[in-house]
C-alpha positions in Angstrom: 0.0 0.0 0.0 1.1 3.7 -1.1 1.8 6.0 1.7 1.4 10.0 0.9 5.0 12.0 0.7 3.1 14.7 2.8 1.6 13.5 6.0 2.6 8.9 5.7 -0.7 8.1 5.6 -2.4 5.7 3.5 -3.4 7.3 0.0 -6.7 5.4 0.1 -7.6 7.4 2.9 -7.3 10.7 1.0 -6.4 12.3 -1.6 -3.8 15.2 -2.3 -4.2 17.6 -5.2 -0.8 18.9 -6.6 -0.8 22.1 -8.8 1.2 21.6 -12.2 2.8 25.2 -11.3 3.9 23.6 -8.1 5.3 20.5 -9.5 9.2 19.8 -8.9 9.7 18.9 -13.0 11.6 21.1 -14.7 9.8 22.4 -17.4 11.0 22.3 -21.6 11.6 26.3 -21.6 14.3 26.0 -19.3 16.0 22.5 -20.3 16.1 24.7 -23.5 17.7 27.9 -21.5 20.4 25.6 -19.8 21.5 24.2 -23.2 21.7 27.8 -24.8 23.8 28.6 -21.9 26.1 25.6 -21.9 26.4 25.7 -25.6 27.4 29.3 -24.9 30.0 29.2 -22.8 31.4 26.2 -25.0 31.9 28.7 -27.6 30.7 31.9 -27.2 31.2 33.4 -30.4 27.7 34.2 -31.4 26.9 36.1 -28.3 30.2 38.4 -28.9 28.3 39.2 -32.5 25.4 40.7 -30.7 27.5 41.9 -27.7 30.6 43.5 -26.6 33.3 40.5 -25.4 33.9 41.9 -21.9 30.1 41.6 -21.4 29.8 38.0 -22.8 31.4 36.8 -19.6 29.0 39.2 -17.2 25.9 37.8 -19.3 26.7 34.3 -18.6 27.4 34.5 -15.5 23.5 36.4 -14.8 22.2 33.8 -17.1 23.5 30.7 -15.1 22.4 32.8 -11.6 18.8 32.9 -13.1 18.6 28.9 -14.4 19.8 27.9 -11.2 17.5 30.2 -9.0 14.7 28.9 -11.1 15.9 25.4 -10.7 15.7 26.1 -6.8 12.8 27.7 -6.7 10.7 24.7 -8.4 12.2 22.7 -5.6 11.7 24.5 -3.2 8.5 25.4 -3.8 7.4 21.8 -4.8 8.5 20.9 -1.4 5.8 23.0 0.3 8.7 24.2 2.5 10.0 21.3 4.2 13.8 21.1 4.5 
């Protein structure tokens, strides 16, 4: 028998409704924005077309600080708060 990840109580004896928003999967859009990014830094070349060099590594740098604080915020979030 299946226990509930909230409370350990048998799921048969309730049920718990999850929001999609608050689900811990990471969602297409940003698989997508961490590949752009790691393909980036690989080889940055088509970011210093559109950008001076000395701000390609500044724009990175904001870019992997946004994906990751997205990442931890549909964890945390997802977790309802428990550590």
């Amino acid at each position: 028998m299946s226990k509930c990840g909230y409370c350990g109580e048998s799921m048969d004896q309730h049920m718990v409704l999850k929001c999609k928003k608050m689900s811990n999967e990471i969602t297409k859009s940003l698989y997508e924005r961490a590949a752009c990014w790691m393909a980036d830094t690989e080889d940055s070349c088509l970011l210093e077309e559109t950008m001076p060099k000395e701000d390609v590594d500044a724009y990175l740098m904001d870019e992997a600080f946004d994906i990751m604080n997205e990442i931890y915020q549909i964890y945390s979030e997802s977790d309802g708060g428990r550590k």
